[in-house]
mmCIF file of the N, C-alpha and C atoms, coordinates in Angstrom:
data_MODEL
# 
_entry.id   MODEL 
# 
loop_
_atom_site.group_PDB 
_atom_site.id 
_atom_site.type_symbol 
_atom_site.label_atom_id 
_atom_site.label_alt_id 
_atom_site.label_comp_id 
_atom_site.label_asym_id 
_atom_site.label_entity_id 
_atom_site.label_seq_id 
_atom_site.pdbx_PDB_ins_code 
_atom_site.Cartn_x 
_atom_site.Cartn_y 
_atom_site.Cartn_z 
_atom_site.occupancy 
_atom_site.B_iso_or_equiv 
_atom_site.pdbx_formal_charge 
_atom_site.auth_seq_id 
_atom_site.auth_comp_id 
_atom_site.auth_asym_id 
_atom_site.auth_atom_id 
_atom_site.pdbx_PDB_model_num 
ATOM 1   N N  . UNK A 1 1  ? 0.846  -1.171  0.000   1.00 0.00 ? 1  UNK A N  1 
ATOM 2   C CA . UNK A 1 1  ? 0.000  0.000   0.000   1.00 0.00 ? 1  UNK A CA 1 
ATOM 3   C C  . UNK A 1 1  ? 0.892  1.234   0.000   1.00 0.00 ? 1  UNK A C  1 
ATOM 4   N N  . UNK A 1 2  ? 0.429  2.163   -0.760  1.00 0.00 ? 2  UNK A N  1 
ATOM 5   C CA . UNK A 1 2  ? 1.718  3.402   -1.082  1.00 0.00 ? 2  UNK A CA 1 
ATOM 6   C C  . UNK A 1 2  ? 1.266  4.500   0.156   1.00 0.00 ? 2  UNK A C  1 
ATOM 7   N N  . UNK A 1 3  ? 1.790  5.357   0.121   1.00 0.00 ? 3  UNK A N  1 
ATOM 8   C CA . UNK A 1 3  ? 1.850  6.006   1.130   1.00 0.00 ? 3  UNK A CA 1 
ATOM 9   C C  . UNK A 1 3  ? 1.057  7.495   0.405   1.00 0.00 ? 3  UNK A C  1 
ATOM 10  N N  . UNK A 1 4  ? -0.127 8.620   1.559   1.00 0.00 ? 4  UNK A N  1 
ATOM 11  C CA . UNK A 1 4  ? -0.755 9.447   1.303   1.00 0.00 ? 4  UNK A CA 1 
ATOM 12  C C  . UNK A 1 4  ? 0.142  10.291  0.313   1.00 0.00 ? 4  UNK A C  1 
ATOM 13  N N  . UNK A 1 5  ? -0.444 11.063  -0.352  1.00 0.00 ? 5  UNK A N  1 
ATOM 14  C CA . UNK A 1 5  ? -0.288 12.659  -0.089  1.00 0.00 ? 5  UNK A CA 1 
ATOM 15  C C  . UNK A 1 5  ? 0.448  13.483  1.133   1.00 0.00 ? 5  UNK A C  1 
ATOM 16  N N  . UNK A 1 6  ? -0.598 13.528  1.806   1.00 0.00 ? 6  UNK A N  1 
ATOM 17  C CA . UNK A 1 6  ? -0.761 13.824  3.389   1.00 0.00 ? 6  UNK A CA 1 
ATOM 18  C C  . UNK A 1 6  ? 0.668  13.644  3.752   1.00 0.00 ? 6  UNK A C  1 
ATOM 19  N N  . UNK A 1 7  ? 0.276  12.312  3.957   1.00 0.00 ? 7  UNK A N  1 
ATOM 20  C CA . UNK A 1 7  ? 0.997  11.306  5.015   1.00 0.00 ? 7  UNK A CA 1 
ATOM 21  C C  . UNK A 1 7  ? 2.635  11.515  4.371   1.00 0.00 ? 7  UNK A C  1 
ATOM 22  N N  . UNK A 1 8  ? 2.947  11.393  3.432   1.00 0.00 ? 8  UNK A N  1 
ATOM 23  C CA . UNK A 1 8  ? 4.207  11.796  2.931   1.00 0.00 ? 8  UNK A CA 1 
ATOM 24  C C  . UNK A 1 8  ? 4.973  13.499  3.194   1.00 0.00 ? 8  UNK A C  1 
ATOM 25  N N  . UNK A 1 9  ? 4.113  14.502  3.385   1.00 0.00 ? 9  UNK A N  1 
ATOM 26  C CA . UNK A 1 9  ? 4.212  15.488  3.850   1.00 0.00 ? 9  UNK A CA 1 
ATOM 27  C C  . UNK A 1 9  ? 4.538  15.391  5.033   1.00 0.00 ? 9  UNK A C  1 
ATOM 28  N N  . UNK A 1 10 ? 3.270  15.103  6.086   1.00 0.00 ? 10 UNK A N  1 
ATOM 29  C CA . UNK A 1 10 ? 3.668  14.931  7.419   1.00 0.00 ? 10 UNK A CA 1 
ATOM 30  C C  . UNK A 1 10 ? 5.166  14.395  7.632   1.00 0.00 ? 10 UNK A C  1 
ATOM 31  N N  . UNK A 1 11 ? 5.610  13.477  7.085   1.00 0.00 ? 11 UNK A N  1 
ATOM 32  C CA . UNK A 1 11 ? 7.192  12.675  7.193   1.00 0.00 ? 11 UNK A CA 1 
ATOM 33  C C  . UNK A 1 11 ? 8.299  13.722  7.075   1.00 0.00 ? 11 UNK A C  1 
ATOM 34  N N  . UNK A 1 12 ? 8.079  13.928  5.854   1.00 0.00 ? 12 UNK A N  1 
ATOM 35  C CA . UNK A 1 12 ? 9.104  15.384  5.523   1.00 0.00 ? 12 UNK A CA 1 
ATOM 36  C C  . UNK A 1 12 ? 8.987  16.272  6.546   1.00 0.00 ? 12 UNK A C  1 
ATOM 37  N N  . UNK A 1 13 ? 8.063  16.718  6.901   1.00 0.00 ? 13 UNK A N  1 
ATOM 38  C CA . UNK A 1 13 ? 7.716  17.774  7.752   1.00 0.00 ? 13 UNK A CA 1 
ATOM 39  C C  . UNK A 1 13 ? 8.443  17.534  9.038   1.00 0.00 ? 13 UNK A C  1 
ATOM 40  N N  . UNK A 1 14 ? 8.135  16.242  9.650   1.00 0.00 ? 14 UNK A N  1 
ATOM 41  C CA . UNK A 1 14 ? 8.540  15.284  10.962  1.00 0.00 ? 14 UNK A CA 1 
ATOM 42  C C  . UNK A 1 14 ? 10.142 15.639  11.144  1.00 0.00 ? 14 UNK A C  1 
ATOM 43  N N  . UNK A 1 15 ? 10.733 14.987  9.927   1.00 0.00 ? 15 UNK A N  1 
ATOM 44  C CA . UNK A 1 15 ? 11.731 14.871  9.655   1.00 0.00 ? 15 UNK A CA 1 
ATOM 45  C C  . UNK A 1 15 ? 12.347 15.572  9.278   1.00 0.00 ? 15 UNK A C  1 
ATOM 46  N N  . UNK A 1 16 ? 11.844 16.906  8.921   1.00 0.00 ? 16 UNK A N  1 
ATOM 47  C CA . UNK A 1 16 ? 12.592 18.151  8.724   1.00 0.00 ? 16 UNK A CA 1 
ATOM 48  C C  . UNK A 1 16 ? 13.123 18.898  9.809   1.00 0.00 ? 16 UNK A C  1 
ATOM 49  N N  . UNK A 1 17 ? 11.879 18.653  11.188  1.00 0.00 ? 17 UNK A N  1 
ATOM 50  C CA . UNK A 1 17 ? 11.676 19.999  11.966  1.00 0.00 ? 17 UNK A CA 1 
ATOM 51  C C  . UNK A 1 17 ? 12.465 18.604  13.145  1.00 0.00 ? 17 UNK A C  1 
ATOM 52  N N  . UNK A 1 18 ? 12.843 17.479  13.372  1.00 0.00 ? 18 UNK A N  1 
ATOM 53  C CA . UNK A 1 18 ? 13.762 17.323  13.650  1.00 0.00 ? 18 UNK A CA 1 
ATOM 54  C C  . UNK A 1 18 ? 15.262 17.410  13.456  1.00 0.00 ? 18 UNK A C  1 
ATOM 55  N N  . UNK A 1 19 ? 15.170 17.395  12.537  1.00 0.00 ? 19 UNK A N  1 
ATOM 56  C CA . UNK A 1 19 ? 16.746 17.557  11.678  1.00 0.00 ? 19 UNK A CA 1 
ATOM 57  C C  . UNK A 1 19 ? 16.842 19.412  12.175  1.00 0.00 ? 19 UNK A C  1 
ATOM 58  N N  . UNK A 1 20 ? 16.314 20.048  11.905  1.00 0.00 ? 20 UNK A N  1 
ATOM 59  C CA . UNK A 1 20 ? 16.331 21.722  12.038  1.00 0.00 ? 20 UNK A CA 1 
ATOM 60  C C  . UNK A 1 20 ? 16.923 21.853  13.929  1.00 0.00 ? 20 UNK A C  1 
ATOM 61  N N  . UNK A 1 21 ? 16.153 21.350  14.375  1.00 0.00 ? 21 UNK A N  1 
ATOM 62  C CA . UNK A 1 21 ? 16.660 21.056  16.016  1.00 0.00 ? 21 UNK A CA 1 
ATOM 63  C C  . UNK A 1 21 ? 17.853 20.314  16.265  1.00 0.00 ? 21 UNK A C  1 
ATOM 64  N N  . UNK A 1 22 ? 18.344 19.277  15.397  1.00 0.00 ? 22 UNK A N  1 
ATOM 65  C CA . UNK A 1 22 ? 19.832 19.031  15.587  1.00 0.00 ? 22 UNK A CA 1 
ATOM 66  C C  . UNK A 1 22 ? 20.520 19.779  14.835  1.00 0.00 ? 22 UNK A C  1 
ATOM 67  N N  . UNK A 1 23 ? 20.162 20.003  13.830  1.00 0.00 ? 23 UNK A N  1 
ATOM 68  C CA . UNK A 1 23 ? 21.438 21.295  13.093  1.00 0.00 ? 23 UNK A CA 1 
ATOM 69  C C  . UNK A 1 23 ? 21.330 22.845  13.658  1.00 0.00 ? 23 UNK A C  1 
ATOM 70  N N  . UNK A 1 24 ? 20.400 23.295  14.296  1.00 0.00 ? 24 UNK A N  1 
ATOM 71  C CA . UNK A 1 24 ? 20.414 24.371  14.985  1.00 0.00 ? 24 UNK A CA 1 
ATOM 72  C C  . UNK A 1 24 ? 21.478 24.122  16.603  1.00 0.00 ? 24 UNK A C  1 
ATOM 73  N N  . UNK A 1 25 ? 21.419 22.883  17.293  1.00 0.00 ? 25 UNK A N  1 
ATOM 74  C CA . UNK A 1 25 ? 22.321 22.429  18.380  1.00 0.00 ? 25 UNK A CA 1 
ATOM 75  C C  . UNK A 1 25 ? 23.981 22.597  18.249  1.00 0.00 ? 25 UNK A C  1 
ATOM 76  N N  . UNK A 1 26 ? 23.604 21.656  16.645  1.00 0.00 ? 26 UNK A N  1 
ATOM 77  C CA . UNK A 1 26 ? 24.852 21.563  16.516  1.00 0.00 ? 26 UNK A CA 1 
ATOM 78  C C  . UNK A 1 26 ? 25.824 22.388  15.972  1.00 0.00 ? 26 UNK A C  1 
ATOM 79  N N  . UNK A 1 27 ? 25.254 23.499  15.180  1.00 0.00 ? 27 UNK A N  1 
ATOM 80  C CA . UNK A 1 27 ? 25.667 24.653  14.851  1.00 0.00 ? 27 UNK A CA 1 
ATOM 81  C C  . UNK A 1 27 ? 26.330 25.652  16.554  1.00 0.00 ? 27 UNK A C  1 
ATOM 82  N N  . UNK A 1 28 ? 25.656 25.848  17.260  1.00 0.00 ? 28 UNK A N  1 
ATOM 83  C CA . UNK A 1 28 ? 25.645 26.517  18.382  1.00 0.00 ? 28 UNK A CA 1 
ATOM 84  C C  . UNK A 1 28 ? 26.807 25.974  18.992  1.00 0.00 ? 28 UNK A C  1 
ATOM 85  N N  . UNK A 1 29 ? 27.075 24.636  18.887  1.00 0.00 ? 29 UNK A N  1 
ATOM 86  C CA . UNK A 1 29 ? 28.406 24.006  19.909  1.00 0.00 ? 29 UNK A CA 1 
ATOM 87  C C  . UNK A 1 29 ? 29.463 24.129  18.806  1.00 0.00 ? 29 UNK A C  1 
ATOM 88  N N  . UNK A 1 30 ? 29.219 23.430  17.457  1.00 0.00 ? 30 UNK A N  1 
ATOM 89  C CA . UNK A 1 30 ? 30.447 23.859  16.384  1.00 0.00 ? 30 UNK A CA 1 
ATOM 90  C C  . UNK A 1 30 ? 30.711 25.191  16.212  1.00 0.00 ? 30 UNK A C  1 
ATOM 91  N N  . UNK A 1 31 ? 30.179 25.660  15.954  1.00 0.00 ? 31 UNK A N  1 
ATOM 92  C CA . UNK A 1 31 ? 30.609 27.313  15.389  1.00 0.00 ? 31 UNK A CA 1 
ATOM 93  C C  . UNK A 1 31 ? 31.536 28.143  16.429  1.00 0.00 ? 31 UNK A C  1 
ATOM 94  N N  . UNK A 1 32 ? 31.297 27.951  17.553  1.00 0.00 ? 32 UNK A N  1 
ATOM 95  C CA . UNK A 1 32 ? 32.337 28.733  18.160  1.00 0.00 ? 32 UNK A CA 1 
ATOM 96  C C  . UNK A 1 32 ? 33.795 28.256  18.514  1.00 0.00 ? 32 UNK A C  1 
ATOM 97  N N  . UNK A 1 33 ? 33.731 26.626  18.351  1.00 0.00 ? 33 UNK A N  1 
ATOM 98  C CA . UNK A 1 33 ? 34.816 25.327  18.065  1.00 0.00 ? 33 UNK A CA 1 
ATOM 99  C C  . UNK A 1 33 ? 36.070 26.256  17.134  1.00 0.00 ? 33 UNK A C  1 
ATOM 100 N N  . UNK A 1 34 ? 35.051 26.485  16.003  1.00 0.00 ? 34 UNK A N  1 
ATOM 101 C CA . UNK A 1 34 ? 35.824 26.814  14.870  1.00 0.00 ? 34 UNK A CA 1 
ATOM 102 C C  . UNK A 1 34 ? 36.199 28.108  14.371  1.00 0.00 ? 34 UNK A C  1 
ATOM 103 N N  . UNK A 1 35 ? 35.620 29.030  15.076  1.00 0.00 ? 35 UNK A N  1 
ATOM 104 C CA . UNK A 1 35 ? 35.639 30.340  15.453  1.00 0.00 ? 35 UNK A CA 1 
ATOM 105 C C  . UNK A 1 35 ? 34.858 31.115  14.264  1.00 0.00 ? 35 UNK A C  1 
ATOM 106 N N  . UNK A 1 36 ? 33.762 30.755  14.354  1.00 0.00 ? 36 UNK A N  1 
ATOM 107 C CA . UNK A 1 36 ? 32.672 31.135  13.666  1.00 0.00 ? 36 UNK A CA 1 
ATOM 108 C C  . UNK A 1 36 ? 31.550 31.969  14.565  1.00 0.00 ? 36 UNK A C  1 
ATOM 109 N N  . UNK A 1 37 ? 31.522 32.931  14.337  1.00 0.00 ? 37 UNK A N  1 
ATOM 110 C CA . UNK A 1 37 ? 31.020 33.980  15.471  1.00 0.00 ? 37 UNK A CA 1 
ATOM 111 C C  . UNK A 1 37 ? 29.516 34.156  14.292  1.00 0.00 ? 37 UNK A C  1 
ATOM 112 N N  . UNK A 1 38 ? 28.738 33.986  14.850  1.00 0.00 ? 38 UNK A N  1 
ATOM 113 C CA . UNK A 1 38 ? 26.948 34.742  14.070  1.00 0.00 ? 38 UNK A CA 1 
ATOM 114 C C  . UNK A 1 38 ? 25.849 34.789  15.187  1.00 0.00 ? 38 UNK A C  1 
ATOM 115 N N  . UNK A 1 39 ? 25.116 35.743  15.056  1.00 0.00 ? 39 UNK A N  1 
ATOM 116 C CA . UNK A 1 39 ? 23.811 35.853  15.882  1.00 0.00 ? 39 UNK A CA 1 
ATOM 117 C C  . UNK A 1 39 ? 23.180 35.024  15.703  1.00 0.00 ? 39 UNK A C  1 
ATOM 118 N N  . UNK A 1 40 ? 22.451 34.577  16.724  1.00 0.00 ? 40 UNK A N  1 
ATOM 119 C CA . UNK A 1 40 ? 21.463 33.653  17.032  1.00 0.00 ? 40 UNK A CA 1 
ATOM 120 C C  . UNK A 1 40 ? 20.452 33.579  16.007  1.00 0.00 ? 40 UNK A C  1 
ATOM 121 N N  . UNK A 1 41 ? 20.015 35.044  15.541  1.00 0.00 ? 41 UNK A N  1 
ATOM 122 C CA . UNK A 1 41 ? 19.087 35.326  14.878  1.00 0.00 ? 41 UNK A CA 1 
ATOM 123 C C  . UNK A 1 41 ? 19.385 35.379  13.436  1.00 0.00 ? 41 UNK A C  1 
ATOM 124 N N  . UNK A 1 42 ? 20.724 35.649  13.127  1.00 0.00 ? 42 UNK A N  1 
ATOM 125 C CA . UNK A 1 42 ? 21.034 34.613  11.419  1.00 0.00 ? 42 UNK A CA 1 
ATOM 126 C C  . UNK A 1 42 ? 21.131 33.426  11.331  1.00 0.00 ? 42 UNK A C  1 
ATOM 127 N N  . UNK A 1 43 ? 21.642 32.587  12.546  1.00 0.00 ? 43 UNK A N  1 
ATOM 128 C CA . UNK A 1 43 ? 21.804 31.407  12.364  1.00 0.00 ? 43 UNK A CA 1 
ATOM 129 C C  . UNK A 1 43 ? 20.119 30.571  12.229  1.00 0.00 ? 43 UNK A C  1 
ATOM 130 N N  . UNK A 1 44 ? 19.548 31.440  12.730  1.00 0.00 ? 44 UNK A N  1 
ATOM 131 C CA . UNK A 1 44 ? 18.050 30.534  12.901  1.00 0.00 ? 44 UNK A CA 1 
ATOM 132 C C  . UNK A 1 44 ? 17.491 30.748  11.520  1.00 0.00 ? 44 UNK A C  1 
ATOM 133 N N  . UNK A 1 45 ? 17.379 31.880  10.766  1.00 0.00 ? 45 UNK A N  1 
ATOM 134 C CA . UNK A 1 45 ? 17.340 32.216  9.930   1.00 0.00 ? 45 UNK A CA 1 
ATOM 135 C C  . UNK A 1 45 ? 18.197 31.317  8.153   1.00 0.00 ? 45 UNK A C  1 
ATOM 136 N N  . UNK A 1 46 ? 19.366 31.382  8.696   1.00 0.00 ? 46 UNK A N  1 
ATOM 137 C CA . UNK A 1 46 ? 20.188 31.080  7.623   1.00 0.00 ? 46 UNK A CA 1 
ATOM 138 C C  . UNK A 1 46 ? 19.160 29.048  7.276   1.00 0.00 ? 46 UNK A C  1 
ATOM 139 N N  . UNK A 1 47 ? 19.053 28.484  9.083   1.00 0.00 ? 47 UNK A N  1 
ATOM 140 C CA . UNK A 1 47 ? 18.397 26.996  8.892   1.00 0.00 ? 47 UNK A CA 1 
ATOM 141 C C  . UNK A 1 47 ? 17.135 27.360  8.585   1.00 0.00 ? 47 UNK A C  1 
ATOM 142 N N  . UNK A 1 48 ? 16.454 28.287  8.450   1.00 0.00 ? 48 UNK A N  1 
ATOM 143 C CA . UNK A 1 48 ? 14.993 28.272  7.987   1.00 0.00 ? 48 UNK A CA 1 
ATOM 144 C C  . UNK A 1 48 ? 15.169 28.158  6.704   1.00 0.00 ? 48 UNK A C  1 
ATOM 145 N N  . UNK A 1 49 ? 16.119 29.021  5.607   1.00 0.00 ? 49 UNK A N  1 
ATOM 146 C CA . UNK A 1 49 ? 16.131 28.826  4.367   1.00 0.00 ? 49 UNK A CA 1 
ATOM 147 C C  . UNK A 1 49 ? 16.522 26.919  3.967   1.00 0.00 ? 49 UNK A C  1 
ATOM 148 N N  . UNK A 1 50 ? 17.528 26.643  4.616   1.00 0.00 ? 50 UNK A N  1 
ATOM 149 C CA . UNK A 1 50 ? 17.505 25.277  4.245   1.00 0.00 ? 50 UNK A CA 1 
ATOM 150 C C  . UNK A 1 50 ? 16.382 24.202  4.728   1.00 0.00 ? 50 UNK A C  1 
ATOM 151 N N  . UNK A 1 51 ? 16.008 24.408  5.798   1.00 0.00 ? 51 UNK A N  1 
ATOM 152 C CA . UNK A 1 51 ? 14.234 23.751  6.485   1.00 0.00 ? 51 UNK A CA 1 
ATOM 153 C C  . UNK A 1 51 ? 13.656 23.876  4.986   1.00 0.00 ? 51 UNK A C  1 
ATOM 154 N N  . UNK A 1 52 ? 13.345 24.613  4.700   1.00 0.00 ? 52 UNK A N  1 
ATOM 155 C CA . UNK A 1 52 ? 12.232 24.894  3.221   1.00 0.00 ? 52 UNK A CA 1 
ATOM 156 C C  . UNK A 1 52 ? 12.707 24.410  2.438   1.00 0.00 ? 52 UNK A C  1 
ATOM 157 N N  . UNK A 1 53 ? 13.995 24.354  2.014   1.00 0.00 ? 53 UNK A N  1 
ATOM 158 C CA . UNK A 1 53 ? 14.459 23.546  0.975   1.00 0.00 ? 53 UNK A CA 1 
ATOM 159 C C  . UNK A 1 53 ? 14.330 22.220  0.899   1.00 0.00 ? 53 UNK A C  1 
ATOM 160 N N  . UNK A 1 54 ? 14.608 21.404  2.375   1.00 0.00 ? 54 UNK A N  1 
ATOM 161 C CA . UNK A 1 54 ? 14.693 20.377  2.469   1.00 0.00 ? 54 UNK A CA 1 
ATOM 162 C C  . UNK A 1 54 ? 13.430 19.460  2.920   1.00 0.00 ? 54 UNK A C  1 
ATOM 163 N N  . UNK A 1 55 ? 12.406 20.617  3.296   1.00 0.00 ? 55 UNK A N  1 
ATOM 164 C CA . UNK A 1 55 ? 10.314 20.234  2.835   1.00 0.00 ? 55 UNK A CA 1 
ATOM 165 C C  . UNK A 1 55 ? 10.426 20.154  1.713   1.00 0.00 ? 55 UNK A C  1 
ATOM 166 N N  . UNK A 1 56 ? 10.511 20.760  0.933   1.00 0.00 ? 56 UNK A N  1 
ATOM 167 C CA . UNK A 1 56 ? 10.282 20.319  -0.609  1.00 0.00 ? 56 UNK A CA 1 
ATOM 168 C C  . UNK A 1 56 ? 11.157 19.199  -1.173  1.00 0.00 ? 56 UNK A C  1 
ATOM 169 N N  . UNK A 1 57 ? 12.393 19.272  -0.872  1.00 0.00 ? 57 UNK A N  1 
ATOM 170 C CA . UNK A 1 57 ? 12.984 17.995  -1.722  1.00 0.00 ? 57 UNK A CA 1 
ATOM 171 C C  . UNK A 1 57 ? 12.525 16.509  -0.902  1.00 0.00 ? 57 UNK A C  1 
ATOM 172 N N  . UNK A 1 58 ? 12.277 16.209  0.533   1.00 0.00 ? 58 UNK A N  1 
ATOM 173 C CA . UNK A 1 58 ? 11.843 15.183  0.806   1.00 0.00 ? 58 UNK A CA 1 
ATOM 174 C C  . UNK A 1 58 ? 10.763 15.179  0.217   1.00 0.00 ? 58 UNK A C  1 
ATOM 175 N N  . UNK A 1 59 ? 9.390  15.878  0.358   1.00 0.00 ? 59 UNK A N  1 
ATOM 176 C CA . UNK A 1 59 ? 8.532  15.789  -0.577  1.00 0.00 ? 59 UNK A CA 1 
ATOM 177 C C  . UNK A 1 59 ? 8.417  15.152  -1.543  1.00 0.00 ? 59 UNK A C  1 
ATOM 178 N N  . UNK A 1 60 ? 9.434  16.043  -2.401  1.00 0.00 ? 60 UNK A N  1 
ATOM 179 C CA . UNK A 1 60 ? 9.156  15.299  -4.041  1.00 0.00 ? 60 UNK A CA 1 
ATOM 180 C C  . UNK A 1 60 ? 9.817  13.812  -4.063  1.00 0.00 ? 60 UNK A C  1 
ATOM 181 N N  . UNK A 1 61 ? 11.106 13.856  -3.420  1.00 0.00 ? 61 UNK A N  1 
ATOM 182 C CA . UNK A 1 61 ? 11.629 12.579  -3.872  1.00 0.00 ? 61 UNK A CA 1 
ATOM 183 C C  . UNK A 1 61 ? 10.842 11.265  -3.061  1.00 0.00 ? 61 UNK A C  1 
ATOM 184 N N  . UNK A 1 62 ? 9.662  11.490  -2.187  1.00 0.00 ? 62 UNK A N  1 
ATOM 185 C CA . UNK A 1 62 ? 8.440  10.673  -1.623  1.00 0.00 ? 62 UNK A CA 1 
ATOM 186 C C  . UNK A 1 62 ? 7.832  10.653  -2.984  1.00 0.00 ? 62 UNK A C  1 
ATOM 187 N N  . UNK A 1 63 ? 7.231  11.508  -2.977  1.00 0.00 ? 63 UNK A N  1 
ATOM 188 C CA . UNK A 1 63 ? 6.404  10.752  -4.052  1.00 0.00 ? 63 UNK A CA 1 
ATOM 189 C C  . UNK A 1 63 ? 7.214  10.542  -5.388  1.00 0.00 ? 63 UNK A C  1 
ATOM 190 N N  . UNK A 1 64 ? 8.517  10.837  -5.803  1.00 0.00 ? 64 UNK A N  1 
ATOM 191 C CA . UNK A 1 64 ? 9.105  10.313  -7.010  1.00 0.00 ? 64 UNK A CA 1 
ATOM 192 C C  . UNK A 1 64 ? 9.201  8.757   -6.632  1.00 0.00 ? 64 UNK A C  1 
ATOM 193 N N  . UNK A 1 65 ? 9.810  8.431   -5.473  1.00 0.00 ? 65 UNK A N  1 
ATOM 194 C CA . UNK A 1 65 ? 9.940  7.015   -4.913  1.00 0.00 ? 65 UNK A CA 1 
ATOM 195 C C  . UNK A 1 65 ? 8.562  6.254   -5.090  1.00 0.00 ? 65 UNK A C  1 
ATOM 196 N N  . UNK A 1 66 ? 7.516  6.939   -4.633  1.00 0.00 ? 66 UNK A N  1 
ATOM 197 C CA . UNK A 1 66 ? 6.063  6.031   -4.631  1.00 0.00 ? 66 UNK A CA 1 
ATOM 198 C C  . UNK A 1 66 ? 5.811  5.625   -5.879  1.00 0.00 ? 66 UNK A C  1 
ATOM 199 N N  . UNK A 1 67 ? 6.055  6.910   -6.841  1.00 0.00 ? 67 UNK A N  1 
ATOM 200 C CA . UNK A 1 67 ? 5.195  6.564   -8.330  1.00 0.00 ? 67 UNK A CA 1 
ATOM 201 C C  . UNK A 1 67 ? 6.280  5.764   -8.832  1.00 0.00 ? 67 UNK A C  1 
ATOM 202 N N  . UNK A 1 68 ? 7.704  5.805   -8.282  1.00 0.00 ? 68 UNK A N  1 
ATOM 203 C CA . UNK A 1 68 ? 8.388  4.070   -9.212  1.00 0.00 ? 68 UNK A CA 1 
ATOM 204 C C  . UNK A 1 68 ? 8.168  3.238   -8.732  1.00 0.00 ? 68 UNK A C  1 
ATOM 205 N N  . UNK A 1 69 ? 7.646  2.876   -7.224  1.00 0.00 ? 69 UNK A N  1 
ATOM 206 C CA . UNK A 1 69 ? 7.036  1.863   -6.856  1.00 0.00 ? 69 UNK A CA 1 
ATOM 207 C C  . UNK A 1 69 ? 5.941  1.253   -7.176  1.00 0.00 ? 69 UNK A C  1 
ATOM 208 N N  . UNK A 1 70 ? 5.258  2.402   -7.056  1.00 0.00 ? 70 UNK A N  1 
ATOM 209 C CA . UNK A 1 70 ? 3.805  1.917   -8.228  1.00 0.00 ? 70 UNK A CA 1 
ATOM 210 C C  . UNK A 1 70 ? 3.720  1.407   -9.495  1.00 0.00 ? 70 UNK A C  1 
ATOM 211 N N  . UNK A 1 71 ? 4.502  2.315   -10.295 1.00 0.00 ? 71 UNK A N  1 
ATOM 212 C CA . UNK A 1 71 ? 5.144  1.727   -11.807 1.00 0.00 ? 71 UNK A CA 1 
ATOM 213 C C  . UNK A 1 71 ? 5.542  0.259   -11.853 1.00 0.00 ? 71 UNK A C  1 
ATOM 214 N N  . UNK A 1 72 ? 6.170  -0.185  -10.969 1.00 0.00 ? 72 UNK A N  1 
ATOM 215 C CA . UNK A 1 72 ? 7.181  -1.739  -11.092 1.00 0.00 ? 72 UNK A CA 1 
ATOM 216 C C  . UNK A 1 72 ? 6.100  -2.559  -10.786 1.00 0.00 ? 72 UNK A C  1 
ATOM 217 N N  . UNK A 1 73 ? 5.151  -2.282  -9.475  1.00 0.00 ? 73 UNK A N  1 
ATOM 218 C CA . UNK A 1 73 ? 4.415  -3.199  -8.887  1.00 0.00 ? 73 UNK A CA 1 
ATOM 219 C C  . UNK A 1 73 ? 3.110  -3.107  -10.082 1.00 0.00 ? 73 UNK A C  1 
ATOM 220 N N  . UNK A 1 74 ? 2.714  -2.420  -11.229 1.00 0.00 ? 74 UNK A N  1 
ATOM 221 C CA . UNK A 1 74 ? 1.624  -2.551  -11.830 1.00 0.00 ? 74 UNK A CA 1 
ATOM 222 C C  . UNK A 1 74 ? 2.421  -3.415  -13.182 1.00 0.00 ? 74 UNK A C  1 
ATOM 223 N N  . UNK A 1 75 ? 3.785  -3.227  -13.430 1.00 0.00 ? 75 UNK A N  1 
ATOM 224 C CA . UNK A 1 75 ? 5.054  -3.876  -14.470 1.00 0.00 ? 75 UNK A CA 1 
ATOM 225 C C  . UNK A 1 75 ? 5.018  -5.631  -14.063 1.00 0.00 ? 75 UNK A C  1 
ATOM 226 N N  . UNK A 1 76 ? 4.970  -5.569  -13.213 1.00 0.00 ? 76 UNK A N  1 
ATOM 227 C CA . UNK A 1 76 ? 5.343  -6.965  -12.470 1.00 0.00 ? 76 UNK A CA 1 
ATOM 228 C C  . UNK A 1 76 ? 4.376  -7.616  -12.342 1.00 0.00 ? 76 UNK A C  1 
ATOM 229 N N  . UNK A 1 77 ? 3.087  -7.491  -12.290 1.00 0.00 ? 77 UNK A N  1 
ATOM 230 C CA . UNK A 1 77 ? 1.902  -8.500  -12.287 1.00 0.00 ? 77 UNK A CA 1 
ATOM 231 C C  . UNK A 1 77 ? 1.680  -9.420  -13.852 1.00 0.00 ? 77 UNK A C  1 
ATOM 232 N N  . UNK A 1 78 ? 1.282  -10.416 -13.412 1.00 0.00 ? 78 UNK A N  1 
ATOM 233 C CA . UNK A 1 78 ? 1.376  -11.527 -15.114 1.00 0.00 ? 78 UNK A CA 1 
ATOM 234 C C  . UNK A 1 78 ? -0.052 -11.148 -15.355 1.00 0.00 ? 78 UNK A C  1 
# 
């Protein structure tokens, strides 16, 4: 059974806005490691532009993945 619309969003989404909370952490402990000095408020900023980027590309490549799954499994029946 393939997976929603919806439900493929929600994932990305899930999985975005976790990932955004470890790369926002881990930014905060690296960056000053390496002597990378930025406000709180670009850095949150700078991960919002990639957050959005990376909703849309899980997105699509969900449903690019579903519809070749679908494709093979309608290929493959005798």
């Amino acid at each position: 059974m393939s997976q929603s619309r919806t439900m493929s969003l929600v994932e990305a989404l899930t999985n975005v806005a976790v990932g955004y909370g470890l790369a926002v952490a881990t930014q905060a402990a690296v960056f000053p490691l390496v002597g990378v000095e930025i406000r709180t408020r670009q850095m949150l900023l700078v991960e919002l532009a990639f957050t959005l980027v990376s909703i849309v590309r899980g997105y699509v490549l969900r449903r690019l993945f579903n519809r070749l799954a679908s494709r093979g499994r309608r290929h493959a029946r005798p």
